[in-house]
C-alpha positions as protocol buffer text, in pm:
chain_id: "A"
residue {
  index: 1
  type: UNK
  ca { x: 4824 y: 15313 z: 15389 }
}
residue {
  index: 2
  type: UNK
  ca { x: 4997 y: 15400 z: 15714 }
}
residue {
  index: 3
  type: UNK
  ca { x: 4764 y: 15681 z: 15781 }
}
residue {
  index: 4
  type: UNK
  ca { x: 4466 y: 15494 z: 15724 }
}
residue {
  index: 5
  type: UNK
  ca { x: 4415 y: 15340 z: 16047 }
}
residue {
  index: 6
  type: UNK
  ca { x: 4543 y: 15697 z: 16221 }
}
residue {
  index: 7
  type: UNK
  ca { x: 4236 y: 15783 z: 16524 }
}
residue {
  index: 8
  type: UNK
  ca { x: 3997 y: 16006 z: 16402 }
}
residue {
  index: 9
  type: UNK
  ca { x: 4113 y: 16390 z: 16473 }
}
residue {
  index: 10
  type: UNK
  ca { x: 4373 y: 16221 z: 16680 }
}
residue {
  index: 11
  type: UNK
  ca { x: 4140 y: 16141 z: 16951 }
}
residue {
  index: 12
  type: UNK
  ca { x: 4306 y: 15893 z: 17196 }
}
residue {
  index: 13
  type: UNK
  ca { x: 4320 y: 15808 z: 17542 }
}
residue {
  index: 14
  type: UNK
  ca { x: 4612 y: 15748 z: 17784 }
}
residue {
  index: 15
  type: UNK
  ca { x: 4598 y: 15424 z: 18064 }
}
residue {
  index: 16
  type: UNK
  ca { x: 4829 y: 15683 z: 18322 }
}
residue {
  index: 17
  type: UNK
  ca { x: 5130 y: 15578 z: 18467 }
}
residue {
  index: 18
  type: UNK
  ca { x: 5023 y: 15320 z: 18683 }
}
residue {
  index: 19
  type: UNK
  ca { x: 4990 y: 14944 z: 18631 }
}
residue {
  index: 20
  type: UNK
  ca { x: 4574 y: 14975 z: 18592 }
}
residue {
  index: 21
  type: UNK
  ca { x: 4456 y: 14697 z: 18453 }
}
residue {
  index: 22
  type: UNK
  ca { x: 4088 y: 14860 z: 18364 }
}
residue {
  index: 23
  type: UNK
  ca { x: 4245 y: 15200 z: 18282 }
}
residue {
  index: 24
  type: UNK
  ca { x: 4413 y: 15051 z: 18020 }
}
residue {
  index: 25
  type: UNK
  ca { x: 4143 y: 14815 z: 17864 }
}
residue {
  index: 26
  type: UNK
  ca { x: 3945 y: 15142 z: 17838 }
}
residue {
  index: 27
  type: UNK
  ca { x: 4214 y: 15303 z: 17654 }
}
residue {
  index: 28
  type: UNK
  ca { x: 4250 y: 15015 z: 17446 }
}
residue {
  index: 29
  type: UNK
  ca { x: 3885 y: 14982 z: 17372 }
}
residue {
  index: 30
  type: UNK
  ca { x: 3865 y: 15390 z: 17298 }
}
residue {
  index: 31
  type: UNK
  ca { x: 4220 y: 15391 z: 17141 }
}
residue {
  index: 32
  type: UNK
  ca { x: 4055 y: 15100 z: 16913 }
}
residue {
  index: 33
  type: UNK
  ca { x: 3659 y: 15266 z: 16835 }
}
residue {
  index: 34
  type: UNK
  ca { x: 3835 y: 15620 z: 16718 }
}
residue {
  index: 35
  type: UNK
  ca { x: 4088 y: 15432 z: 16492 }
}
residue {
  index: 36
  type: UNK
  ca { x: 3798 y: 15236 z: 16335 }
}
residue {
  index: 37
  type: UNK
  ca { x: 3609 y: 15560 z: 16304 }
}
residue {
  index: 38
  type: UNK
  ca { x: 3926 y: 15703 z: 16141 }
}
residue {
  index: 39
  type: UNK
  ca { x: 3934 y: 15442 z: 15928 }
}
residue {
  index: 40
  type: UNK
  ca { x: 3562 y: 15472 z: 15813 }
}
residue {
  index: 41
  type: UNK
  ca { x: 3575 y: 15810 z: 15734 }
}
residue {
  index: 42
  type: UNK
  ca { x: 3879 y: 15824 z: 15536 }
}
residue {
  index: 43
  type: UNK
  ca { x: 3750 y: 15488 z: 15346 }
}
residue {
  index: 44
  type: UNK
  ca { x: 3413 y: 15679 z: 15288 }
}
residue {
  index: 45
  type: UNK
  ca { x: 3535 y: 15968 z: 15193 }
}
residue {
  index: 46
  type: UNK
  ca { x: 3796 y: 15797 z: 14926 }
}
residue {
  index: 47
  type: UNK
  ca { x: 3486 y: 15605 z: 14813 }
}
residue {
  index: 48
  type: UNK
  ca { x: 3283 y: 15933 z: 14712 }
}
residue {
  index: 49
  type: UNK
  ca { x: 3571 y: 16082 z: 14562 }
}
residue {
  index: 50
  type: UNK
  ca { x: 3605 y: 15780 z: 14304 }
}
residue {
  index: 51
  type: UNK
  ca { x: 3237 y: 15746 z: 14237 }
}
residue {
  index: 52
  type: UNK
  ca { x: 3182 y: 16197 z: 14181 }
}
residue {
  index: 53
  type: UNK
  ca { x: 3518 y: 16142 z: 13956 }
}
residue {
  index: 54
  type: UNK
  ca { x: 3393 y: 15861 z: 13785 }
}
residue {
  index: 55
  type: UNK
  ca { x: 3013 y: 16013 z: 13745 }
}
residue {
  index: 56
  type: UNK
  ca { x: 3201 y: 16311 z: 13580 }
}
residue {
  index: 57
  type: UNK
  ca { x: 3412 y: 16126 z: 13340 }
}
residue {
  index: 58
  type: UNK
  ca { x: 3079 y: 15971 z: 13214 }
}
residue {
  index: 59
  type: UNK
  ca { x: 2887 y: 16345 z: 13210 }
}
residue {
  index: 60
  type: UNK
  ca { x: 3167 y: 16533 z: 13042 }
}
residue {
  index: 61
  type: UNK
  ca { x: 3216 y: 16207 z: 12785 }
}
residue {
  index: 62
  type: UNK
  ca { x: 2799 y: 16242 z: 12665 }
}
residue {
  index: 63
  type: UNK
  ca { x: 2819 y: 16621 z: 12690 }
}
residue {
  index: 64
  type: UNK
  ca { x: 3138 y: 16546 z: 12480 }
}
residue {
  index: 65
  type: UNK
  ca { x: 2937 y: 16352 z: 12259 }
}
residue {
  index: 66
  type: UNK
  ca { x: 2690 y: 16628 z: 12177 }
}
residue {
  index: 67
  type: UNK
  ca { x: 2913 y: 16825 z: 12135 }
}
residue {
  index: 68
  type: UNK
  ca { x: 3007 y: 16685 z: 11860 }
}
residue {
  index: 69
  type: UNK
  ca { x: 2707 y: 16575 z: 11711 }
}
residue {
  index: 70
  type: UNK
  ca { x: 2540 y: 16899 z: 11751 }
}
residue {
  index: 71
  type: UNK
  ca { x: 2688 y: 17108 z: 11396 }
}
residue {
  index: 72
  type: UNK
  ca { x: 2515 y: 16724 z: 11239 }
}
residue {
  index: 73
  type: UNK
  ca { x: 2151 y: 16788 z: 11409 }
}
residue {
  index: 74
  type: UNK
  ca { x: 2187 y: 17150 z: 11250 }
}
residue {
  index: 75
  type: UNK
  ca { x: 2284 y: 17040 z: 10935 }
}
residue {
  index: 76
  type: UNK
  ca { x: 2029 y: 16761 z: 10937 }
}
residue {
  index: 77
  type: UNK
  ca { x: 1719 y: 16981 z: 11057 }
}
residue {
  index: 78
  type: UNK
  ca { x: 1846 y: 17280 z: 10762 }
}
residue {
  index: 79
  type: UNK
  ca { x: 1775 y: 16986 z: 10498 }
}
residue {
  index: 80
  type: UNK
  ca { x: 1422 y: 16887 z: 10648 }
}
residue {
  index: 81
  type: UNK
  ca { x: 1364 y: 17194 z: 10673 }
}
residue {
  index: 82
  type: UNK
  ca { x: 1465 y: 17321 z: 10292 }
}
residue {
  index: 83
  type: UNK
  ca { x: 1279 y: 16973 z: 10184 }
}
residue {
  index: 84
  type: UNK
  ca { x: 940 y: 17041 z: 10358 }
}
residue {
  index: 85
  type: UNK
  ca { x: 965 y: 17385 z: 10178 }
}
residue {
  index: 86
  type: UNK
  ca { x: 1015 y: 17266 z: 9795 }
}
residue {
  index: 87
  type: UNK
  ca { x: 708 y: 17033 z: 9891 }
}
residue {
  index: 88
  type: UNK
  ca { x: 493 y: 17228 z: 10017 }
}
């Protein structure tokens, strides 16, 4: 959690040495924008990791799925297939 509100790339600005009052509200305000694009990012990118891990969860369980069913549907189209010939 401590890293999550790290600036982005480790962009920030420094006021200087001396007591400027503007020098350091524009720090502050650039210090602030690059730690809330930081954040962002990192919250965006932790977002699209969860939803491509959960989308392949779902995909691999239905692939799963037919998988197993699969030797059934053979099975099953061998018997139509024996049936439609002692018919016909």
């Amino acid at each position: 959690m401590s890293t999550l509100f790290v600036p982005f790339h480790r962009l920030n600005e420094v006021s200087g040495k001396k007591l400027d009052l503007s020098a350091w509200a524009q720090a502050f305000v650039i210090n602030m924008l690059m730690r809330i694009v930081g954040m962002l990012l990192r919250i965006t990118i932790i977002v699209l990791g969860l939803v491509f891990l959960i989308l392949t969860v779902v995909v691999g369980a239905a692939f799963f799925l037919v998988w197993l069913a699969a030797p059934l549907f053979v099975v099953t189209l061998v018997g139509f297939a024996l049936t439609f010939l002692a018919i016909g």
